[in-house]
C-alpha positions in Angstrom: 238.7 196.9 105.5 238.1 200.5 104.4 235.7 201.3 107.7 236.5 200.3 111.1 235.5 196.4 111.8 233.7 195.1 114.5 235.5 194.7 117.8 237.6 191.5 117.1 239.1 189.1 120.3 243.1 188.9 119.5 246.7 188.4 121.1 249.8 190.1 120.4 252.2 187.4 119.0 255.3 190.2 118.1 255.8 193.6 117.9 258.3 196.1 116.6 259.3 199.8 116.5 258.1 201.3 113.5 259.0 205.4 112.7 260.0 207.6 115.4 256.9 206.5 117.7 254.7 203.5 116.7 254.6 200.0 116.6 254.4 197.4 114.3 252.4 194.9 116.0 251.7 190.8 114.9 248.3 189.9 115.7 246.2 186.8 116.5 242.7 186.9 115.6 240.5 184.3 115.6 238.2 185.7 111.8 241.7 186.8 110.5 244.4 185.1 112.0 247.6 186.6 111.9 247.6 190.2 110.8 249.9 193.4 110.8 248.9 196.7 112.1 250.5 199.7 113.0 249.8 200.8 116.9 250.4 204.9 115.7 252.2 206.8 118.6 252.3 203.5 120.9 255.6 204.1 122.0 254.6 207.6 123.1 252.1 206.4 125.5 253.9 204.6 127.5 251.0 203.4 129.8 249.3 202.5 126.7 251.6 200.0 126.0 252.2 198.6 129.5 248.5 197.8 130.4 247.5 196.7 126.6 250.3 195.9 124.6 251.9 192.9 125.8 252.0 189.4 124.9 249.9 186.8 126.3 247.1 189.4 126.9 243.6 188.9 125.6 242.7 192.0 123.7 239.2 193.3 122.4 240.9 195.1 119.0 239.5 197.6 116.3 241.1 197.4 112.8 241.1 200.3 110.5 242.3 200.4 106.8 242.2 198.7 102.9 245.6 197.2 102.8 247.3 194.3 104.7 249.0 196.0 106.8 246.2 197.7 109.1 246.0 200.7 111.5 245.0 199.8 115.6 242.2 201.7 116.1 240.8 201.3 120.0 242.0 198.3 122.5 240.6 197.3 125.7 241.5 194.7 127.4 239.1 191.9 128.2 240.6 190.0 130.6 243.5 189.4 133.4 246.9 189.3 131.8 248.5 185.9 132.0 251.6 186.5 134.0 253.3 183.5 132.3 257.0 182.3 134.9 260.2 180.9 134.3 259.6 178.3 131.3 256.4 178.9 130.5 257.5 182.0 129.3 259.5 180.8 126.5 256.7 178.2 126.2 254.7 181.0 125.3 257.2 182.4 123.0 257.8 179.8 121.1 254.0 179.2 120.2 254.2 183.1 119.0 256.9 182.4 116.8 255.5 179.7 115.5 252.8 181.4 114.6 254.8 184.1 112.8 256.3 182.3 111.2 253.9 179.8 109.6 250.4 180.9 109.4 249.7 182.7 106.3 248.3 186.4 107.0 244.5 186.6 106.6 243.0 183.4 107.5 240.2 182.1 110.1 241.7 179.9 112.7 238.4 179.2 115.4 239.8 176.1 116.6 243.7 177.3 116.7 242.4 180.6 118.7 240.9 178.6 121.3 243.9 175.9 121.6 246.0 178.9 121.5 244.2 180.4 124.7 243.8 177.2 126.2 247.6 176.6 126.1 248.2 180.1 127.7 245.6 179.2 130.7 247.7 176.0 131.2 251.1 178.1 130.9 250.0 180.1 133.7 249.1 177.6 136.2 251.7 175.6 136.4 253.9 176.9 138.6 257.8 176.2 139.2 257.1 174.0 136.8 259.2 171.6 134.9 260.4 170.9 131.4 257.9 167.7 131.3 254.9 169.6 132.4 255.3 171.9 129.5 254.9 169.0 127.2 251.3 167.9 127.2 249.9 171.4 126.5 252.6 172.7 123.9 252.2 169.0 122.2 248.4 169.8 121.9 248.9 173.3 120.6 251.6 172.1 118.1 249.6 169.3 116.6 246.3 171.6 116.2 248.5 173.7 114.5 250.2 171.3 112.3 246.4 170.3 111.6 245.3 173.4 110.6 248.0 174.1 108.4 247.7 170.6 106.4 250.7 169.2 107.8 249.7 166.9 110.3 247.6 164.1 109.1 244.7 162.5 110.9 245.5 160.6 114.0 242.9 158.0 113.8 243.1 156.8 110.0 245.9 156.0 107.6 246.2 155.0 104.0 245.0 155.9 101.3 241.6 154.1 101.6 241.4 155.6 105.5 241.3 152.8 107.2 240.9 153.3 110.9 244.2 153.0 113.3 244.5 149.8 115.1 246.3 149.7 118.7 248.2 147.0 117.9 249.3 148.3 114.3 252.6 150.2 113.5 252.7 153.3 110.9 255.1 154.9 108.9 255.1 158.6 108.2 254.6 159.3 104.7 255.1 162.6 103.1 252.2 162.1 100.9 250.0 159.5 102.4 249.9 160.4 106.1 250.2 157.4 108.0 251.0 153.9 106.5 250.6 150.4 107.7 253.7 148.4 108.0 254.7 144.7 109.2 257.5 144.3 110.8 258.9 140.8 113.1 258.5 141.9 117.1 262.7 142.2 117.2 263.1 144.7 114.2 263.6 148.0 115.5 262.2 150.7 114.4 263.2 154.6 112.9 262.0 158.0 114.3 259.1 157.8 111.3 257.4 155.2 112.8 255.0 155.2 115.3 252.4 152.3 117.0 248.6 152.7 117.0 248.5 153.0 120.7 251.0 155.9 120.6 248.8 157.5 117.5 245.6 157.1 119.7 246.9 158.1 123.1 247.6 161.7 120.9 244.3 161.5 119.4 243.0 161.1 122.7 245.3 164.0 124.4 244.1 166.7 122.2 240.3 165.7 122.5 240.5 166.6 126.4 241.9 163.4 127.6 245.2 163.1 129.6 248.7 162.4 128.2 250.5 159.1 129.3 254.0 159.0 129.5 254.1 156.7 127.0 252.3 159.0 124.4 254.3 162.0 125.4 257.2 161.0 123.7 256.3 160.0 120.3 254.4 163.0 120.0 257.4 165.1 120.4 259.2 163.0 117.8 256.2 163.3 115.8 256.0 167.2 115.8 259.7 167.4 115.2 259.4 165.6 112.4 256.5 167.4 111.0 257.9 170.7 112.3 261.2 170.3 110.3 259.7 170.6 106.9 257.9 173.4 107.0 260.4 176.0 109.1 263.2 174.9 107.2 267.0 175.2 108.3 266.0 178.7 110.1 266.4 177.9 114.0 263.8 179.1 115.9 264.9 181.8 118.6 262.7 181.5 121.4 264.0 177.2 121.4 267.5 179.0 121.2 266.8 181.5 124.4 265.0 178.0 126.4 268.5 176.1 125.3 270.7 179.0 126.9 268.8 179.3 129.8 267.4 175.9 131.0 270.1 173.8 129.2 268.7 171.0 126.4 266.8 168.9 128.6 
């Protein structure tokens, strides 16, 4: 991008000092994705930073420069800052980091830009709230990513022929097929790779706008775990490690 770009919607996922007075800032756009840029002089002007640069604000950004790390040209906010509380402020912090640190740099995300800002509007509602009612909206966020990144396979089909997902069928994760049909006697338990049809399409039907049962809250957790610990590795996530020394495991 040798010439300035047009106007582009974005969140700050991360930022850093950079020289004796900028920033390096961690951007998510929804034509890019995530992107680097340097903020020249943000830590300067102050007030700059405190109306514009913070997390969890919805930003209006201009992107100058040839190389992949761009320069912030103007920023205007575009709308209220989300004042995330308590949990939901970790919530939010641990979708930013999971950003970081799996989307590659460069890359459209539409539908991930819009979960992403629909989580936020959720985070900032709920008030007082509790460690359950951060699950529904960090589940859906964390499977659209998963999604989006290949990870996560379909929640209504399974095998390799793709075969739709019965409601009284069970399914085994499979690193290379997605979701397998098994048999299995009503008494044999199960392991954490395996999930039933009805949990599979209670997800399905979570992330399409529908509401989360108990009973599908659960597995999906178990599910994103899973998924989750392949691609981030044996690196521990710090945000979960700031929630765990605050709020305690639960």
């Amino acid at each position: 991008m040798k010439t300035p770009q047009p106007p582009q919607p974005a969140y700050i996922l991360h930022s850093r000092p950079y020289k004796d007075s900028s920033l390096i800032l961690e951007l998510f756009t929804p034509d890019y994705g995530r992107l680097g840029c340097v903020a020249r002089g943000a830590r300067r002007d102050k007030q700059r930073r405190q109306q514009a640069l913070q997390p969890f604000t919805p930003l209006l950004v201009t992107l100058m420069g040839a190389g992949s790390l761009k320069t912030l040209g103007p920023v205007e906010n575009v709308g209220v800052p989300l004042w995330l509380k308590s949990r939901a402020v970790y919530a939010g912090l641990y979708a930013n980091e999971l950003m970081v640190r799996l989307l590659p740099e460069g890359e459209a995300h539409y539908t991930l830009f819009a979960a992403y800002q629909s989580l936020l509007e959720s985070l900032s509602q709920l008030e007082g709230l509790s460690n359950a009612e951060l699950e529904g909206p960090l589940r859906c966020f964390e499977l659209q990513l998963l999604l989006e990144l290949g990870t996560c396979p379909s929640l209504k089909i399974c095998g390799p022929q793709g075969d739709p997902v019965s409601e009284d069928g069970v399914y085994r994760l499979d690193d290379e097929w997605g979701l397998i049909p098994v048999h299995r006697s009503k008494d044999e338990s199960l392991g954490e790779c395996f999930f039933s049809g009805a949990e599979l399409l209670g997800m399905d039907s979570a992330m399409n706008g529908g509401v989360w049962s108990g009973e599908a809250l659960a597995p999906a957790k178990r599910l994103t775990r899973l998924l989750l610990r392949k691609v981030l590795g044996d690196k521990p996530l710090q945000s979960r490690e700031l929630f765990r020394q605050v709020y305690g495991k639960k």
